[in-house]
C-alpha positions in Angstrom: 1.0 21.3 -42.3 2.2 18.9 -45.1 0.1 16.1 -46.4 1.3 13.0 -48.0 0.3 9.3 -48.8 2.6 6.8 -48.3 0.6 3.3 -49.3 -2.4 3.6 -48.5 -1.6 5.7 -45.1 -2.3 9.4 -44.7 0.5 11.5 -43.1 0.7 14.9 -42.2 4.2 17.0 -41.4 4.9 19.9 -39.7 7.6 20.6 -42.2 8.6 18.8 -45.9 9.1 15.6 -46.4 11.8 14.4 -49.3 10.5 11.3 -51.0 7.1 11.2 -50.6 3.9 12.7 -52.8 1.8 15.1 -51.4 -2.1 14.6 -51.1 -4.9 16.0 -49.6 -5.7 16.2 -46.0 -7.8 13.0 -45.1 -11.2 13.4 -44.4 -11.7 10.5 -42.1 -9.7 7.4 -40.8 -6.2 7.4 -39.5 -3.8 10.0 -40.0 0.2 9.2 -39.0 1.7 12.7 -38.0 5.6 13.1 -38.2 7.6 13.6 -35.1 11.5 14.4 -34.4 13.3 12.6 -31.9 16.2 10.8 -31.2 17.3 7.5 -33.2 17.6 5.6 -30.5 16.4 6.9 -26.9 13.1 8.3 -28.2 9.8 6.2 -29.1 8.7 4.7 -32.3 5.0 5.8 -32.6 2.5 6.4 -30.2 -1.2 7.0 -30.3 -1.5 10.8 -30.1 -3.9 12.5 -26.9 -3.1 15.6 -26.7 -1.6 18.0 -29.3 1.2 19.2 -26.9 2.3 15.4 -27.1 3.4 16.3 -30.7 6.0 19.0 -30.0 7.1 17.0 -26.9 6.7 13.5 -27.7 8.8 11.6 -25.6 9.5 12.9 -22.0 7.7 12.1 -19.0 5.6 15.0 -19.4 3.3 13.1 -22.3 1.7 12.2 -18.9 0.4 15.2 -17.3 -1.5 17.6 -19.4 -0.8 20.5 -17.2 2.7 20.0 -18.2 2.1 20.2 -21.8 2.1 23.2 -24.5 -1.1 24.3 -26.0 -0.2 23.6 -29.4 -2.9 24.1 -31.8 -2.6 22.0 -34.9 -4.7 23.0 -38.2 -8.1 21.7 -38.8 -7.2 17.6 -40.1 -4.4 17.2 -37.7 -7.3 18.5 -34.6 -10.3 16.2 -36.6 -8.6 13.4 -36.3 -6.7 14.1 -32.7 -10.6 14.2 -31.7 -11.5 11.1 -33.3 -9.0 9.3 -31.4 -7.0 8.1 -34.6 -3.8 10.6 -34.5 -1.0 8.7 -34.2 2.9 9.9 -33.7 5.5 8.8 -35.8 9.8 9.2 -35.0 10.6 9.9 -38.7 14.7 10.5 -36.9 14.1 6.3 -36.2 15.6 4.0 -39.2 13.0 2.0 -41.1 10.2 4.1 -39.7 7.8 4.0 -42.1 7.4 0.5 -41.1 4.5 1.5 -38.7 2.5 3.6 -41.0 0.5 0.6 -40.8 -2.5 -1.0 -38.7 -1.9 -3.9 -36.8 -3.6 -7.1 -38.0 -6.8 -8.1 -36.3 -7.7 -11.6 -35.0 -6.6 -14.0 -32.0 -3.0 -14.3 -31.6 -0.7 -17.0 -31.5 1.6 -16.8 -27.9 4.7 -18.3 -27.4 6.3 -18.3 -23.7 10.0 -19.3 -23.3 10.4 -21.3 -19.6 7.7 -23.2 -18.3 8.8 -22.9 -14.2 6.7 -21.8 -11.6 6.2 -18.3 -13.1 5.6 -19.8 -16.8 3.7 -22.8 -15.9 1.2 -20.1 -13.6 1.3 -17.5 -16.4 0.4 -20.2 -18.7 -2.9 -21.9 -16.4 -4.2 -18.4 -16.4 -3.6 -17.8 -20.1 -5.0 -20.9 -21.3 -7.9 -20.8 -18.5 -8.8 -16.9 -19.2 -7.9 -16.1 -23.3 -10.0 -18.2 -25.6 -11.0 -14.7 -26.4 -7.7 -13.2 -27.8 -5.5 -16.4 -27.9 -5.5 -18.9 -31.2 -3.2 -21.1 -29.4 -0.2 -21.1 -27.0 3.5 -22.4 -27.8 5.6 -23.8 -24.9 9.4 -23.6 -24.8 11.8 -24.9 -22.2 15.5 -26.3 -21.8 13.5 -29.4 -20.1 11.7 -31.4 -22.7 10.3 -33.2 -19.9 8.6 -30.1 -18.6 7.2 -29.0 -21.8 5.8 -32.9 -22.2 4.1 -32.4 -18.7 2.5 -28.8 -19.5 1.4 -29.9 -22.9 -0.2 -32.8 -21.6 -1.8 -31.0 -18.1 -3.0 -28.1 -20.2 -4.5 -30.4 -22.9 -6.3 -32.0 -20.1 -8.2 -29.0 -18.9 -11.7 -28.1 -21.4 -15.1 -27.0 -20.4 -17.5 -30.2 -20.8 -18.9 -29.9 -25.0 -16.8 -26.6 -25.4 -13.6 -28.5 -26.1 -12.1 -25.4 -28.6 -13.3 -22.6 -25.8 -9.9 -22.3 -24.5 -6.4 -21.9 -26.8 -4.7 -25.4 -27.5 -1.4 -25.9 -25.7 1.5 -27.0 -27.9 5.6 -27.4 -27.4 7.6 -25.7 -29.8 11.3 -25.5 -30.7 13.7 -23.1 -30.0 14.2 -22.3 -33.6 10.3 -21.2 -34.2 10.2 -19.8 -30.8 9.1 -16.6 -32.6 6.7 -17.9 -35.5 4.0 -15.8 -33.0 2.4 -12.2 -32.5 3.0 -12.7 -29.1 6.8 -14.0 -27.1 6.3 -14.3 -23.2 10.0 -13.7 -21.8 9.3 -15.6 -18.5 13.3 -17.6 -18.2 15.6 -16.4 -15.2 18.6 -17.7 -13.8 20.0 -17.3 -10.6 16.9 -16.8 -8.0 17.9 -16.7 -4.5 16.8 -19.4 -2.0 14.4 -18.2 0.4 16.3 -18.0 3.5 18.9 -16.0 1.3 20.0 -12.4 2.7 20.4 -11.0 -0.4 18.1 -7.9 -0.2 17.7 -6.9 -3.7 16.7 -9.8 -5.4 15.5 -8.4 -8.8 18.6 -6.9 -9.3 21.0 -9.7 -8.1 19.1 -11.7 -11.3 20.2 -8.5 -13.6 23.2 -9.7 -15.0 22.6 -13.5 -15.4 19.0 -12.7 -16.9 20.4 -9.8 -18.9 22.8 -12.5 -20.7 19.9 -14.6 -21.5 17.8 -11.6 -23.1 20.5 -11.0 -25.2 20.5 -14.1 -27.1 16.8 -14.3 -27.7 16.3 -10.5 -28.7 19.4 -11.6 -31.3 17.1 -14.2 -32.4 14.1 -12.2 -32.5 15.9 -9.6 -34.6 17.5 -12.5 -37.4 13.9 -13.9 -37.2 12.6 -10.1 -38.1 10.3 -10.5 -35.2 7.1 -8.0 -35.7 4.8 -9.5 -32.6 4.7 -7.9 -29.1 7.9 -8.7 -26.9 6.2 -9.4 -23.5 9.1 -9.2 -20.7 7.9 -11.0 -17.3 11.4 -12.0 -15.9 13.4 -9.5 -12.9 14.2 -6.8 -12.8 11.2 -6.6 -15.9 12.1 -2.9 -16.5 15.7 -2.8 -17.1 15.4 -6.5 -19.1 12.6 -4.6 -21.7 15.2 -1.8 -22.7 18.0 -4.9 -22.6 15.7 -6.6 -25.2 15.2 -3.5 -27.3 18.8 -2.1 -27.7 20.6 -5.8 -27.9 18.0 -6.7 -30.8 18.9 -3.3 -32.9 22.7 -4.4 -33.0 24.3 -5.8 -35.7 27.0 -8.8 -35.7 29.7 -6.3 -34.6 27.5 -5.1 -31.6 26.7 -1.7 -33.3 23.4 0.0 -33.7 21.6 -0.4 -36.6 17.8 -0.2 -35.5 17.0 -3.3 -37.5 15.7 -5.0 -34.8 12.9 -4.7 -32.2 11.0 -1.1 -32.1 10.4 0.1 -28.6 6.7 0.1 -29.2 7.5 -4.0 -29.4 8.7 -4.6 -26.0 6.6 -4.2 -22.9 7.4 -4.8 -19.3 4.8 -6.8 -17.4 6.1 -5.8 -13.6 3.6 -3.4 -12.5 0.4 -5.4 -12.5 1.4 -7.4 -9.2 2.5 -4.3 -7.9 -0.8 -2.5 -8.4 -2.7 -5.6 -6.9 -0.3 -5.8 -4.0 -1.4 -1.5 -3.2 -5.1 -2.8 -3.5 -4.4 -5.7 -1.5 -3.1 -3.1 1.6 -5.7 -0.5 0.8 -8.9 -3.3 1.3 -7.4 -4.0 4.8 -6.4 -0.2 5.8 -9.0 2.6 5.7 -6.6 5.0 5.6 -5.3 3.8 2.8 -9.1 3.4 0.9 -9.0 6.3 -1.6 -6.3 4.0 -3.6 -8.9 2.0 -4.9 -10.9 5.0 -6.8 -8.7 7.5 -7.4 -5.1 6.1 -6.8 -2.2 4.8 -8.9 1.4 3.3 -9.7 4.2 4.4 -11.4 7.5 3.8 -12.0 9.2 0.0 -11.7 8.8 -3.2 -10.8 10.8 -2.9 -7.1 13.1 0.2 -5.9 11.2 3.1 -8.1 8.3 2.2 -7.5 6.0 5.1 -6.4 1.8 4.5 -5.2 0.0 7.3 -5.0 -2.9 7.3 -2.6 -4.6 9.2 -4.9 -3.8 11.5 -8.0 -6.8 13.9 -7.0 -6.1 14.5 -3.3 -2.7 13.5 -3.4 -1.3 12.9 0.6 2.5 12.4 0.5 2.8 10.7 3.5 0.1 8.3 3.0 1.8 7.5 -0.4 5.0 6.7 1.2 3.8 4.1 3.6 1.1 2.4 0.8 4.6 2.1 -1.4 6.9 0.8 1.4 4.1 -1.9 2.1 3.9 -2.6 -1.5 7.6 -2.8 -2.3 8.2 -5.0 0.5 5.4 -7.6 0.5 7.8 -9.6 -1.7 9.9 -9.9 1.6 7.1 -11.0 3.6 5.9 -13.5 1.7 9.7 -14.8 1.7 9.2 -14.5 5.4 6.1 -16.7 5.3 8.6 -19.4 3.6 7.8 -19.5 0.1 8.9 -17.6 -2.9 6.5 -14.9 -4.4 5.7 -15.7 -7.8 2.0 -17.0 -8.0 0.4 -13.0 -7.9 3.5 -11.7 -9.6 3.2 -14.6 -12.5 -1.2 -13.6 -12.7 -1.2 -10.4 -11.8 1.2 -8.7 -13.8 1.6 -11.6 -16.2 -1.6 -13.5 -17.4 -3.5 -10.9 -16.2 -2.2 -7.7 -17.9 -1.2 -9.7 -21.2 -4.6 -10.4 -21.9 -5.8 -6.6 -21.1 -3.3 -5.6 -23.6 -4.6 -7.9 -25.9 -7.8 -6.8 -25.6 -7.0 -3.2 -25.7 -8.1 -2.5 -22.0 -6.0 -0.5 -19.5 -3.7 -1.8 -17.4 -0.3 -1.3 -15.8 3.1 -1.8 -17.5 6.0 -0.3 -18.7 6.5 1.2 -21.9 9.2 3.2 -23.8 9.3 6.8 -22.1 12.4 9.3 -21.7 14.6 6.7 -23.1 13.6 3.8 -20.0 10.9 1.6 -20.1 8.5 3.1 -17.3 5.5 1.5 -15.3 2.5 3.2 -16.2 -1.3 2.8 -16.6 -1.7 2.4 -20.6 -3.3 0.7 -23.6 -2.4 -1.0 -27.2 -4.9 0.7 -29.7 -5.2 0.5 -33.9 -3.9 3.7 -33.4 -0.6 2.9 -31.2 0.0 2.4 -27.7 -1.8 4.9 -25.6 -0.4 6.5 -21.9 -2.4 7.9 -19.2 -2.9 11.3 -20.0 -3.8 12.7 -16.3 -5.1 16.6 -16.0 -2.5 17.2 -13.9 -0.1 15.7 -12.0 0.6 16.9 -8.4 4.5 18.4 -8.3 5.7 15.9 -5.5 4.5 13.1 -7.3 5.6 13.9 -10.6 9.0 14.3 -8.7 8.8 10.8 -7.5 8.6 9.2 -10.7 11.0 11.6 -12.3 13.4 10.3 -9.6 12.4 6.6 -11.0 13.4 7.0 -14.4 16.6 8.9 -13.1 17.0 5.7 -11.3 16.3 3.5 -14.0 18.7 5.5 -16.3 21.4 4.1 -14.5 21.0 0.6 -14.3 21.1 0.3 -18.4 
């Protein structure tokens, strides 16, 4: 291995680096290791689990350590792989050295674009649940009228004598929408009544939704946006990589990679998805073993694959837990109302703040050139993925047929 500093980051190469001075291996703290991959399909950086995940860094197998090489790095590179602070870097990326850095600890300041029934429900459980993690919470909409309704119902809600326990509310303008660590994508256009027969209705919203990512990942990009892109709006997988690959185009629509790193941009799809399995297996014996040893994969709709279980995987079981889950959208349509009050918690509020606080949860993140639901974790030391011993064949099928499928949407 090769060892360099670059600032006051240590970074270790499997082969020479042009431009940077060499240094001794660190003894301690972080150490960034250099990884190949392409420009634009593979990830940025990535908190580093196993050391086959640094000769195959960015397929689907970073998932299953069965499916990895046994690649043994040299003593620095396997010290700090076992301290949990190796973290991969795509040195192929432009401006990559931008994340040989830590992120910045300390509360952080949210912005959400579109305060309708998801936003205004994302933003109750925000401000009710992130005093924690959350400074304070900017509120956007087309509707000043709405924004001066939230602003004044959230600034109406404080625990008696703990009146700074919960993040202050606030409207803000489109033009310092992203003065924040944090943007909340939550706008749509085009929703289906209920009553409609439109049976895909996350992808019906593609195009119209696509158009509106668009513009904001251009203004994220001229407003060098650095702060985690959170993507709530359907379909929440396809819109992620929209918001990733329109930000990194210039004024001539050609990549650059000046804008949004795919590290930035999460999905938040999954969570509701997770609950709504849990939901089935609390009412459905059969289906019990979910809620120890089961899991989700894959998007947020037609994808989607639950697993009854990634120890005693049952096929058949797994089918009919994600048929239930898939379709309790429809139901709930069924009932008469639209589903977006677990959706807008569950995989919103909810799984924002776990990411915030560095806990596991479910979402999609930049794998095989898709953004892919999947049980992870922001750390110092980059986003971290499940790493499951070993994935059983059929299901590892099912979710390679997911990302196959979400290959050809975008």
């Amino acid at each position: 291995m090769y060892y360099y500093r670059y600032q006051d980051s240590a970074l270790a190469s499997f082969e020479p680096l042009d431009g940077f001075v060499s240094a001794p291996p660190p003894a301690d703290g972080q150490l960034f290791v250099a990884v190949h991959g392409d420009s634009v399909l593979g990830r940025g950086s990535f908190r580093v689990d196993h050391p086959g995940q640094l000769t195959d860094p960015h397929s689907l197998n970073v998932l299953d350590a069965s499916r990895l090489s046994q690649t043994e790095p040299d003593g620095p590179v396997s010290a700090a792989l076992a301290r949990g602070q190796l973290t991969a870097v795509n040195v192929d990326r432009p401006c990559w050295q931008t994340r040989l850095t830590a992120p910045t600890p300390g509360k952080k300041r949210v912005n959400i674009l579109a305060i309708g029934d998801v936003g205004s429900t994302l933003l109750t459980g925000l401000k009710l649940m992130g005093g924690d993690v959350i400074s304070s919470i900017g509120i956007c909409d087309l509707s000043d009228r709405i924004t001066a309704r939230w602003e004044f119902e959230m600034g109406q809600i404080a625990l008696p004598w703990e009146y700074d326990a919960m993040p202050e509310v606030e409207v803000v303008s489109p033009e310092n929408l992203f003065d924040c660590d944090v943007f909340v994508f939550v706008a749509s256009r085009g929703i289906p009544p209920v009553g409609s027969d439109i049976k895909d209705v996350r992808m019906y919203q593609f195009e119209n939704n696509a158009k509106i990512v668009a513009h904001y990942a251009r203004l994220a990009r001229n407003a060098n946006f650095r702060g985690l892109w959170c993507a709530v709006s359907d379909p929440v997988d396809p819109l992620a990589k929209t918001a990733y690959l329109e930000s990194n185009r210039d004024e001539d629509g050609n990549w650059d990679g000046r804008g949004l790193l795919p590290e930035q941009v999460q999905g938040y799809g999954l969570g509701v998805m997770n609950a709504r399995a849990a939901y089935y297996a609390k009412r459905d014996g059969r289906f019990a073993s979910f809620l120890t040893e089961g899991r989700t994969f894959g998007p947020h709709g037609t994808g989607l694959t639950v697993a009854n279980s990634v120890e005693h995987y049952d096929e058949a079981l797994s089918r009919e837990l994600t048929e239930l889950t898939v379709t309790a959208n429809l139901k709930m349509r069924e009932i008469g109302f639209k589903p977006y009050v677990a959706p807008a918690l569950s995989s919103g509020a909810l799984s924002i703040l776990l990411t915030l606080r560095g806990q596991w949860h479910c979402g999609s993140v930049f794998l095989d050139g898709i953004y892919m639901g999947v049980k992870n974790r922001y750390t110092p030391y980059g986003i971290e993925t499940e790493l499951l011993p070993r994935i059983p064949d059929p299901l590892f099928e099912h979710i390679t047929a997911a990302a196959e499928h979400l290959k050809q949407i975008l």
